[in-house]
PDB file of N, CA, C and O in Angstrom:
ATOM      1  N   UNK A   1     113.429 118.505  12.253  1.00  0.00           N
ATOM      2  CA  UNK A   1     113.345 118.333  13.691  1.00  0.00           C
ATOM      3  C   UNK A   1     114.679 118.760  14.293  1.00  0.00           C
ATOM      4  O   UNK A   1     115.760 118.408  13.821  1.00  0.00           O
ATOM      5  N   UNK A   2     114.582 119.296  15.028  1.00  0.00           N
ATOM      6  CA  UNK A   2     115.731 120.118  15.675  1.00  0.00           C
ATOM      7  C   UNK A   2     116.242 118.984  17.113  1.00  0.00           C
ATOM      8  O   UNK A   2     115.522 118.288  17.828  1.00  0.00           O
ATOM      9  N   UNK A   3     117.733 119.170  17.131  1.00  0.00           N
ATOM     10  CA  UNK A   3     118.422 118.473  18.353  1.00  0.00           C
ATOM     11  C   UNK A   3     118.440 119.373  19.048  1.00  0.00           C
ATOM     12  O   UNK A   3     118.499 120.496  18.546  1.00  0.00           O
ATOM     13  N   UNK A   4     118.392 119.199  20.532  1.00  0.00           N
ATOM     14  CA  UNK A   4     118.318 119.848  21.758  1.00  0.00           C
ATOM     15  C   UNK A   4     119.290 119.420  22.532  1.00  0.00           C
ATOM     16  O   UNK A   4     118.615 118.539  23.065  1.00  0.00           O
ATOM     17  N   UNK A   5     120.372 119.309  23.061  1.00  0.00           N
ATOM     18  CA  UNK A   5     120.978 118.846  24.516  1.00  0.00           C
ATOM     19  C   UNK A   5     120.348 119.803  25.454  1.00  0.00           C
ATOM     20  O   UNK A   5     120.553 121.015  25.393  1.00  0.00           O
ATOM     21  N   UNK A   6     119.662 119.296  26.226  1.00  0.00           N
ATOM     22  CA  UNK A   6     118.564 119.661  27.548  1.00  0.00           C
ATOM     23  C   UNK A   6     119.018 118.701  28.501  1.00  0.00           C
ATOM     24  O   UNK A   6     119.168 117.531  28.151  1.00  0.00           O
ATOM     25  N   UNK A   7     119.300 119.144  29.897  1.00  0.00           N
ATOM     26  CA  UNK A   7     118.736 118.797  31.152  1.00  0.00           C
ATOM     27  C   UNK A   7     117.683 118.565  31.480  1.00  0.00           C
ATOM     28  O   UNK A   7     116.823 119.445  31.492  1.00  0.00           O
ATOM     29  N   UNK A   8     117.398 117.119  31.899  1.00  0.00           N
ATOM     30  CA  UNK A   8     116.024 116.747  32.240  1.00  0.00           C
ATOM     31  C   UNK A   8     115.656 116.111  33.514  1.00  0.00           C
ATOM     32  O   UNK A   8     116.483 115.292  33.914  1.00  0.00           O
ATOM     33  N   UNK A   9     114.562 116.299  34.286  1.00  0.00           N
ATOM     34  CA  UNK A   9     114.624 116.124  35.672  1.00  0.00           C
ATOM     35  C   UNK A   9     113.918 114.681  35.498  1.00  0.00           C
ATOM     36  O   UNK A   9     112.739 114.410  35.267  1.00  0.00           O
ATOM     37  N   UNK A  10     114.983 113.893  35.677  1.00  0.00           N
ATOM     38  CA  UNK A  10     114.435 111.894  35.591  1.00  0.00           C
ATOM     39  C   UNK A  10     113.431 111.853  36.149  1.00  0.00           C
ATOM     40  O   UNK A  10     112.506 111.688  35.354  1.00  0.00           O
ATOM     41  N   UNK A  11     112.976 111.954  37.636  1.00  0.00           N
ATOM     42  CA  UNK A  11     111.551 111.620  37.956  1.00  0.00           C
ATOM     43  C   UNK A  11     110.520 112.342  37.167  1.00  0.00           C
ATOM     44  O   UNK A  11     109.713 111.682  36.513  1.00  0.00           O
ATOM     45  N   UNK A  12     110.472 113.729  37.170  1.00  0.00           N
ATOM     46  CA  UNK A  12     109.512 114.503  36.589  1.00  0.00           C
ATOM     47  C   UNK A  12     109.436 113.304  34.713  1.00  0.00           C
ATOM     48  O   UNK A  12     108.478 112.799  34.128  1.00  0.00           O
ATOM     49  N   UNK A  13     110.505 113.314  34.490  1.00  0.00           N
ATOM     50  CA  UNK A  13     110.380 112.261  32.966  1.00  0.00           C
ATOM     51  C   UNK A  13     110.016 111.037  32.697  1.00  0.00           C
ATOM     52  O   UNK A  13     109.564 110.791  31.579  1.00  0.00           O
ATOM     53  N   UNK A  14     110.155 109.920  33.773  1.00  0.00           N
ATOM     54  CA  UNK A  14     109.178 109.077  34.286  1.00  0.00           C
ATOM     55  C   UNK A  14     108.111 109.035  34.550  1.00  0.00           C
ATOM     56  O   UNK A  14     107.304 108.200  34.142  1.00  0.00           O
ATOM     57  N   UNK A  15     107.945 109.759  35.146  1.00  0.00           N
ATOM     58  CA  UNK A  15     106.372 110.070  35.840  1.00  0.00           C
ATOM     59  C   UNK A  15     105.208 110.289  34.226  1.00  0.00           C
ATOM     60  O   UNK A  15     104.325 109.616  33.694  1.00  0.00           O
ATOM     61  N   UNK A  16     105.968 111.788  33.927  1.00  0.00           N
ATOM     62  CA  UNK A  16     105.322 111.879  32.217  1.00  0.00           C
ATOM     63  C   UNK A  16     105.382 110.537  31.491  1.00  0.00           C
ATOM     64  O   UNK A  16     104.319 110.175  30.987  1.00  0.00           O
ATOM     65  N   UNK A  17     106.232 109.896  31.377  1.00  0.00           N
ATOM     66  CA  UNK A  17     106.365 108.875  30.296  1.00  0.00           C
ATOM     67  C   UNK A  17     105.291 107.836  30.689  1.00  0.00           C
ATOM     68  O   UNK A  17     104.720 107.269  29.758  1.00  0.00           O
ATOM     69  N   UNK A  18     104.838 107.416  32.358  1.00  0.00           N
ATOM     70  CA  UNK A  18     103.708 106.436  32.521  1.00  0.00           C
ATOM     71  C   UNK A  18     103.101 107.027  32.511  1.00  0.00           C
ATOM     72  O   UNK A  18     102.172 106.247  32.300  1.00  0.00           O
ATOM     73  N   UNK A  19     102.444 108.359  32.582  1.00  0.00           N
ATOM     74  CA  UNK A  19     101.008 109.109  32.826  1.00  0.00           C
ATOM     75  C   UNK A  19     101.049 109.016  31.206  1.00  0.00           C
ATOM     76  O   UNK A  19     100.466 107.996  30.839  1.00  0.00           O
ATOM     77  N   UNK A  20     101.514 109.704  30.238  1.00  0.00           N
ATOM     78  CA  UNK A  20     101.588 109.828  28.878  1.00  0.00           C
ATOM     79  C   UNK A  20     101.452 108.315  28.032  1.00  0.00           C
ATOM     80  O   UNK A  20     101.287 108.371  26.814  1.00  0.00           O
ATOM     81  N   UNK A  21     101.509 107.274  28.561  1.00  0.00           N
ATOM     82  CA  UNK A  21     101.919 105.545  28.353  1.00  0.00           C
ATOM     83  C   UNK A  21     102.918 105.793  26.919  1.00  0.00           C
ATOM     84  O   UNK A  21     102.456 105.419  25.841  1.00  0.00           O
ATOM     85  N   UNK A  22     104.418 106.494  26.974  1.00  0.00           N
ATOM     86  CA  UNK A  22     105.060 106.517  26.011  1.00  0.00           C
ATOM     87  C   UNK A  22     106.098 105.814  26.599  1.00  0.00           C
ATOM     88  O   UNK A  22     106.281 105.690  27.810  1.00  0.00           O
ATOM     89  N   UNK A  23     107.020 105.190  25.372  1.00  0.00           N
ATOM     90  CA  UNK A  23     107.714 104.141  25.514  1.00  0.00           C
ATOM     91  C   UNK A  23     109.479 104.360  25.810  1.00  0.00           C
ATOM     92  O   UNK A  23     110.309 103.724  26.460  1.00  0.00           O
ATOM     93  N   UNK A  24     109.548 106.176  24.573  1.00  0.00           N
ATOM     94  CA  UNK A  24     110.715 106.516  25.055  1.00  0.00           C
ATOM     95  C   UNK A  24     110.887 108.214  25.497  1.00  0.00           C
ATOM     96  O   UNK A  24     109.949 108.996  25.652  1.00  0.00           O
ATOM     97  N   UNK A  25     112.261 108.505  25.638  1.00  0.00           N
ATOM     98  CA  UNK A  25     112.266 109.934  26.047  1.00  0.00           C
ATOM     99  C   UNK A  25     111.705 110.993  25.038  1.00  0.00           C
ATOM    100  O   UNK A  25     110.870 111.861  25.291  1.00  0.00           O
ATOM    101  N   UNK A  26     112.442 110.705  23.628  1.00  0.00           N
ATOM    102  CA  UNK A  26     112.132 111.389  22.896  1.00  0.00           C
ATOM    103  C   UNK A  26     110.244 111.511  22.582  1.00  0.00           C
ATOM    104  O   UNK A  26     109.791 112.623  22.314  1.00  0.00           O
ATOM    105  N   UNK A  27     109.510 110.565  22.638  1.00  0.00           N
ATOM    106  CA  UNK A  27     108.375 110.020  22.234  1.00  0.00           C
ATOM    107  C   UNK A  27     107.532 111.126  23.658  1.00  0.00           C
ATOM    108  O   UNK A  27     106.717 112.039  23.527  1.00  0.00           O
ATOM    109  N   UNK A  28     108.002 110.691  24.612  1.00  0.00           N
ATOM    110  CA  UNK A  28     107.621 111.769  25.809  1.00  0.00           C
ATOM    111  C   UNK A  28     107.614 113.164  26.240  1.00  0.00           C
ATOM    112  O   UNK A  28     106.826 113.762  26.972  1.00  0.00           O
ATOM    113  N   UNK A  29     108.711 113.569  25.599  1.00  0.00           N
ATOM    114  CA  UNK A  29     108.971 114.744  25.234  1.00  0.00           C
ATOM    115  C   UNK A  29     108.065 115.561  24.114  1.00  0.00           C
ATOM    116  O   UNK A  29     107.466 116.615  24.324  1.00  0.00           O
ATOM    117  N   UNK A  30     108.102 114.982  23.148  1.00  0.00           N
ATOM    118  CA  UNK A  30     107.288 115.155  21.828  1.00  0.00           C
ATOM    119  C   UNK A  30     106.138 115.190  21.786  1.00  0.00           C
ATOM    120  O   UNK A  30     105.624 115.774  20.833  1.00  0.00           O
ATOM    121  N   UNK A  31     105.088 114.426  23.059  1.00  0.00           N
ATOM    122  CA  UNK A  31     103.664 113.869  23.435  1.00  0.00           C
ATOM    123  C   UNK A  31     103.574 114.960  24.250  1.00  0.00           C
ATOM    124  O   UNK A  31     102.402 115.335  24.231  1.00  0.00           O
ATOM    125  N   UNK A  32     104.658 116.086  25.399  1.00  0.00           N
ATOM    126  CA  UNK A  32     103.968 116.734  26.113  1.00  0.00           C
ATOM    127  C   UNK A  32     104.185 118.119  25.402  1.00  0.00           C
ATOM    128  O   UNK A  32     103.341 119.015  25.420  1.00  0.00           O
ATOM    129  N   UNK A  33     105.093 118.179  24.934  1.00  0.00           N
ATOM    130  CA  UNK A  33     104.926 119.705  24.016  1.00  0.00           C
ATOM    131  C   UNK A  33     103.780 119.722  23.248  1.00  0.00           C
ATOM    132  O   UNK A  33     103.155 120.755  23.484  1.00  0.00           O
ATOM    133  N   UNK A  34     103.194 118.970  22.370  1.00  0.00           N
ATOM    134  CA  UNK A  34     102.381 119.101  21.233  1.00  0.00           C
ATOM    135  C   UNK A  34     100.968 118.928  22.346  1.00  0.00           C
ATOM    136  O   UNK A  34     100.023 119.702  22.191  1.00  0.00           O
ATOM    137  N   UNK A  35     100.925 117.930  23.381  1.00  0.00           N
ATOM    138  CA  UNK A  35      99.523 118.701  24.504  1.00  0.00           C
ATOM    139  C   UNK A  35      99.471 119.663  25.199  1.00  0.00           C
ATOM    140  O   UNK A  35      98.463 119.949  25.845  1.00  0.00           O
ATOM    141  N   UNK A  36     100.914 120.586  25.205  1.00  0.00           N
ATOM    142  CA  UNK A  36     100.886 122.095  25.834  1.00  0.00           C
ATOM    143  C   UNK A  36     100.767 122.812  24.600  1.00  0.00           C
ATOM    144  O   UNK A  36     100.511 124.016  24.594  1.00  0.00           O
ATOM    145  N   UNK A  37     100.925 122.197  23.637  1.00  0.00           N
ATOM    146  CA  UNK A  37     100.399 123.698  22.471  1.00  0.00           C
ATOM    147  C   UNK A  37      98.907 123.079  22.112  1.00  0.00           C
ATOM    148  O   UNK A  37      98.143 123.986  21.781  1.00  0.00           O
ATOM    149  N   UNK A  38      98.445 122.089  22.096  1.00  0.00           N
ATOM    150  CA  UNK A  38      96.978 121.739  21.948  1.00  0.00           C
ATOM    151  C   UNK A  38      95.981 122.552  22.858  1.00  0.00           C
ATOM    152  O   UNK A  38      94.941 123.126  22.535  1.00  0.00           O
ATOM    153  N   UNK A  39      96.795 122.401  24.491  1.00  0.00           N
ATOM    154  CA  UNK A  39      96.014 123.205  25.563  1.00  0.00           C
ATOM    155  C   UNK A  39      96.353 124.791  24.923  1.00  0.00           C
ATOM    156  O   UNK A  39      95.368 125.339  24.429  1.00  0.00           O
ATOM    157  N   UNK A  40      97.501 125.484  24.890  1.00  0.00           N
ATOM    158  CA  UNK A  40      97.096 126.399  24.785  1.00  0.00           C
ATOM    159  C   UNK A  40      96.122 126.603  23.661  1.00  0.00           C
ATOM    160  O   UNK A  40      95.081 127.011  24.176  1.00  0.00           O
ATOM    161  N   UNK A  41      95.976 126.498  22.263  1.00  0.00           N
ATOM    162  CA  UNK A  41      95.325 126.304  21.618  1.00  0.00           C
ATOM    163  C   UNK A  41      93.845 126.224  21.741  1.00  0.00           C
ATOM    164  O   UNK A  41      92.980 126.695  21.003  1.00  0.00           O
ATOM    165  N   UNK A  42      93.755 125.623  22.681  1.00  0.00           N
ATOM    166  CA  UNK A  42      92.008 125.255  23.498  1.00  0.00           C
ATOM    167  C   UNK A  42      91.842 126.352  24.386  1.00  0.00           C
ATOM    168  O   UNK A  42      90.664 126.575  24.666  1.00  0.00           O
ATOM    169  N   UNK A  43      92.724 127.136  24.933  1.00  0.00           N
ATOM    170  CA  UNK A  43      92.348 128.267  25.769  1.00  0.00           C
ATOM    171  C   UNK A  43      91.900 129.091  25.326  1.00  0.00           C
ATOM    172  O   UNK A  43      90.832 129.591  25.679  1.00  0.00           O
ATOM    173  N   UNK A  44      92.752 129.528  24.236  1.00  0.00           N
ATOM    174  CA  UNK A  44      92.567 130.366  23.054  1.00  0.00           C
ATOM    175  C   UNK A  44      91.077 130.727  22.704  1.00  0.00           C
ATOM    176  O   UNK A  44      90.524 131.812  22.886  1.00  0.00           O
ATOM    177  N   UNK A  45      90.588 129.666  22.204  1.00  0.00           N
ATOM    178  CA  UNK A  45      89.836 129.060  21.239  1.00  0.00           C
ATOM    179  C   UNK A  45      88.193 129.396  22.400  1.00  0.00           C
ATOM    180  O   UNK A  45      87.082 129.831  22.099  1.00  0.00           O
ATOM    181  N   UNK A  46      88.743 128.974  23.636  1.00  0.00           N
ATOM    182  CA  UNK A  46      87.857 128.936  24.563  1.00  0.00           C
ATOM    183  C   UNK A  46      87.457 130.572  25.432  1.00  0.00           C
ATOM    184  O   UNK A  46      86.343 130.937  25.808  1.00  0.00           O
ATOM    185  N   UNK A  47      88.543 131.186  25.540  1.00  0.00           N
ATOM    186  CA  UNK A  47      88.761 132.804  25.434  1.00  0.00           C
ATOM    187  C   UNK A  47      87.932 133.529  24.785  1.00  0.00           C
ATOM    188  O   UNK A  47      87.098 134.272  25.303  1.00  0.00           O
ATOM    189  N   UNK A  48      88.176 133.296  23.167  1.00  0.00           N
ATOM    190  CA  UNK A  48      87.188 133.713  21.956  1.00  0.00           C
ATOM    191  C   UNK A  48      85.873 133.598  22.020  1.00  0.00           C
ATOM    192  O   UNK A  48      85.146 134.591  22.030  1.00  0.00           O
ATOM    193  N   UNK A  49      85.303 132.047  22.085  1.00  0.00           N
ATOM    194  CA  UNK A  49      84.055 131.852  22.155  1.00  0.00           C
ATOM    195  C   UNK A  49      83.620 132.601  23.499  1.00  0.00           C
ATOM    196  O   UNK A  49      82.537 133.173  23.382  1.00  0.00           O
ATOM    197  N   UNK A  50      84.364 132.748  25.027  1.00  0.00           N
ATOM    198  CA  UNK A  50      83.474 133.404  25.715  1.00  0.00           C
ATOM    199  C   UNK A  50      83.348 134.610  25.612  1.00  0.00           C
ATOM    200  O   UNK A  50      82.355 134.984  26.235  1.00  0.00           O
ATOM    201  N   UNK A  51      84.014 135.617  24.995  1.00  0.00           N
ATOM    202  CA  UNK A  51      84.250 137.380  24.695  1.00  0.00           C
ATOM    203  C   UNK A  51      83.482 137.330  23.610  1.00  0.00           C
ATOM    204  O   UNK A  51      82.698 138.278  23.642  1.00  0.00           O
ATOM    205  N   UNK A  52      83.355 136.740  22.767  1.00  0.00           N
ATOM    206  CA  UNK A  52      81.679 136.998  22.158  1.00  0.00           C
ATOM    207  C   UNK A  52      80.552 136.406  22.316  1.00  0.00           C
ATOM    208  O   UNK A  52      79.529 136.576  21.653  1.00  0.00           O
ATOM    209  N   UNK A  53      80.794 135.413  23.561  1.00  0.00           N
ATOM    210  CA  UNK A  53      79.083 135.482  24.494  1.00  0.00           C
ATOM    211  C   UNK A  53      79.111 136.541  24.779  1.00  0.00           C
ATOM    212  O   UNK A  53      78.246 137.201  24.202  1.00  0.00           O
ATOM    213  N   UNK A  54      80.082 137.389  25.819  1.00  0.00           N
ATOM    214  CA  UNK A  54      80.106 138.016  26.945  1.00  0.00           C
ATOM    215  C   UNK A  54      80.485 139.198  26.341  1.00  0.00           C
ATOM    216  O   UNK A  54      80.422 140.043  27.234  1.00  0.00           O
ATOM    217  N   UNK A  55      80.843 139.720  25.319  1.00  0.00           N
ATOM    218  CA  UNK A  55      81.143 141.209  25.012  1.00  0.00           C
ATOM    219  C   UNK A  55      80.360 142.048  25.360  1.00  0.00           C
ATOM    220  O   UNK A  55      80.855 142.845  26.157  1.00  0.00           O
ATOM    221  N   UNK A  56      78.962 142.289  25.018  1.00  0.00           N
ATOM    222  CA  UNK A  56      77.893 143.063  25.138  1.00  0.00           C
ATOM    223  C   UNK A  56      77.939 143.431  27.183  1.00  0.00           C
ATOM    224  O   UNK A  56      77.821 144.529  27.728  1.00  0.00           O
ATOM    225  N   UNK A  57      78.049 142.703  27.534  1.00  0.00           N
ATOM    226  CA  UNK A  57      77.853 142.593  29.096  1.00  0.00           C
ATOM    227  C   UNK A  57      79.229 143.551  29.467  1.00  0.00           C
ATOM    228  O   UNK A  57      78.865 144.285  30.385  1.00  0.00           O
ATOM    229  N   UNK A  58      80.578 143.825  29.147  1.00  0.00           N
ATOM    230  CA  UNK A  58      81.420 144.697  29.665  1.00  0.00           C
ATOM    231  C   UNK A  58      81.995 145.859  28.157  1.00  0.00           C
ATOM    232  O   UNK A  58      82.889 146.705  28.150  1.00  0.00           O
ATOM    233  N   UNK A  59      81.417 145.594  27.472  1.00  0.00           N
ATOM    234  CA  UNK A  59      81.936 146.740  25.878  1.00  0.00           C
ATOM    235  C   UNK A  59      80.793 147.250  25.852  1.00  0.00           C
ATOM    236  O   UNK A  59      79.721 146.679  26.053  1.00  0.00           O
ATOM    237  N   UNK A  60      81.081 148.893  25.479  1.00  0.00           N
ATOM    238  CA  UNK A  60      80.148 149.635  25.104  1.00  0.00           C
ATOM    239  C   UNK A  60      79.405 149.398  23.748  1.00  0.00           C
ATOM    240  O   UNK A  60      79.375 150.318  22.931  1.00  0.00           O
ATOM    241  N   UNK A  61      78.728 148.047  23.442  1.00  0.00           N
ATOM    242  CA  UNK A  61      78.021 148.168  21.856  1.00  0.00           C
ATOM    243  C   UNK A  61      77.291 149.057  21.710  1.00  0.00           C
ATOM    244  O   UNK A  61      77.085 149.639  20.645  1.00  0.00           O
ATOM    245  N   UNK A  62      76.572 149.392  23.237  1.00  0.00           N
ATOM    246  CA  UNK A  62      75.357 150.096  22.641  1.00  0.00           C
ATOM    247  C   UNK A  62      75.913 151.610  22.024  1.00  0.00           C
ATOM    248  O   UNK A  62      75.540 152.145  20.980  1.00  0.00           O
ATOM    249  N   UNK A  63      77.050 152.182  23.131  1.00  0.00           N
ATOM    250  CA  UNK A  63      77.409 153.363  22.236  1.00  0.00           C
ATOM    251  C   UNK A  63      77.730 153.593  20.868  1.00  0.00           C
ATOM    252  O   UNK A  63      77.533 154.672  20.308  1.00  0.00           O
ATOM    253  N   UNK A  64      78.389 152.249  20.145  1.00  0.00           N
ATOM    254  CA  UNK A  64      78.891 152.083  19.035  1.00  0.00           C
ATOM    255  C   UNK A  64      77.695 151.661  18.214  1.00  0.00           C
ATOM    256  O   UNK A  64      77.872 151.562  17.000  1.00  0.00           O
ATOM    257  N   UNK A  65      76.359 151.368  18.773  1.00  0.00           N
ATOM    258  CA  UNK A  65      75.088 150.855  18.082  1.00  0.00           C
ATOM    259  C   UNK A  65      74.634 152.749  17.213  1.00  0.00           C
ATOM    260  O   UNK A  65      74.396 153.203  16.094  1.00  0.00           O
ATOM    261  N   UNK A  66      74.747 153.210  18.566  1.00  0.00           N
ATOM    262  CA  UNK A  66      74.236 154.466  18.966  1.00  0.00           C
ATOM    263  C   UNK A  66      74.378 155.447  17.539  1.00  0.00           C
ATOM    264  O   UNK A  66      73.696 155.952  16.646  1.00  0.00           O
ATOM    265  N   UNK A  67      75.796 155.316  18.032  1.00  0.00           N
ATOM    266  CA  UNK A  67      76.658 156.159  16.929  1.00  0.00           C
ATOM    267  C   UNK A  67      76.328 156.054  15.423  1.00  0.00           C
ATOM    268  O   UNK A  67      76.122 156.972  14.630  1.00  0.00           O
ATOM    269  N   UNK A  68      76.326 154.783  15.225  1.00  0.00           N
ATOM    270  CA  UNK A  68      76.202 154.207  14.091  1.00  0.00           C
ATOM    271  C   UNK A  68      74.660 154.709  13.534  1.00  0.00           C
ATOM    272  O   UNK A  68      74.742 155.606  12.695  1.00  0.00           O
ATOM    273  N   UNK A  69      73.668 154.397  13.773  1.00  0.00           N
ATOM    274  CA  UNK A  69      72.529 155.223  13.776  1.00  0.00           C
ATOM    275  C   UNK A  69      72.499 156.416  13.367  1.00  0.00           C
ATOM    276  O   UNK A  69      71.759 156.731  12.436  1.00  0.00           O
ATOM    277  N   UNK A  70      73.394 157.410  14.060  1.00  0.00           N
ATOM    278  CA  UNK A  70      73.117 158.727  14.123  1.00  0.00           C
ATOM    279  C   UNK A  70      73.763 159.139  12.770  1.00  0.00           C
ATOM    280  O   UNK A  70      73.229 160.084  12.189  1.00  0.00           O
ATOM    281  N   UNK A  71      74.944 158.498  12.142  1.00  0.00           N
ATOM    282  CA  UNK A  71      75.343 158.838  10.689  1.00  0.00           C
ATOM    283  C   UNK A  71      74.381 158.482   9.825  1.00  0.00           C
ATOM    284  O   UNK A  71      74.636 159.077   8.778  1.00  0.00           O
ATOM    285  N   UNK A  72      73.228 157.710   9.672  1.00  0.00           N
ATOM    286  CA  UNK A  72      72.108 157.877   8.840  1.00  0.00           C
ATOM    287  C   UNK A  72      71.445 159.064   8.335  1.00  0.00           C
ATOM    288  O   UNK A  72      70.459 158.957   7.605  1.00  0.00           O
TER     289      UNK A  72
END
């Protein structure tokens, strides 16, 4: 685990620490990084699953269907 000396904006760190119900800075700190890499993580994840609902609707498959065919 790595030490940091960081500037931290007290209200903005309060505020997190009762919305988060953590007890100290470090604990608060630690609780909102690991739910900004969870969220990104879920975007990700959520990105993926819709580009292969939705591929067919803006990618040319059918040309690449097409093609594929025609080397038979």
């Amino acid at each position: 685990m790595s030490k940091i000396p960081i500037d931290v904006d007290d209200v903005l760190l309060a505020r997190a620490r009762r919305r988060l119900g953590t007890k100290t800075e470090r604990d608060t700190v630690n609780r909102a990084l690991t739910m900004a890499a969870a969220i990104s993580a879920d975007d990700r994840a959520r990105a993926l699953r819709w580009l292969q609902d939705n591929a067919e609707d803006f990618l040319g498959f059918g040309f690449l269907a097409e093609r594929e065919r025609s080397r038979r």
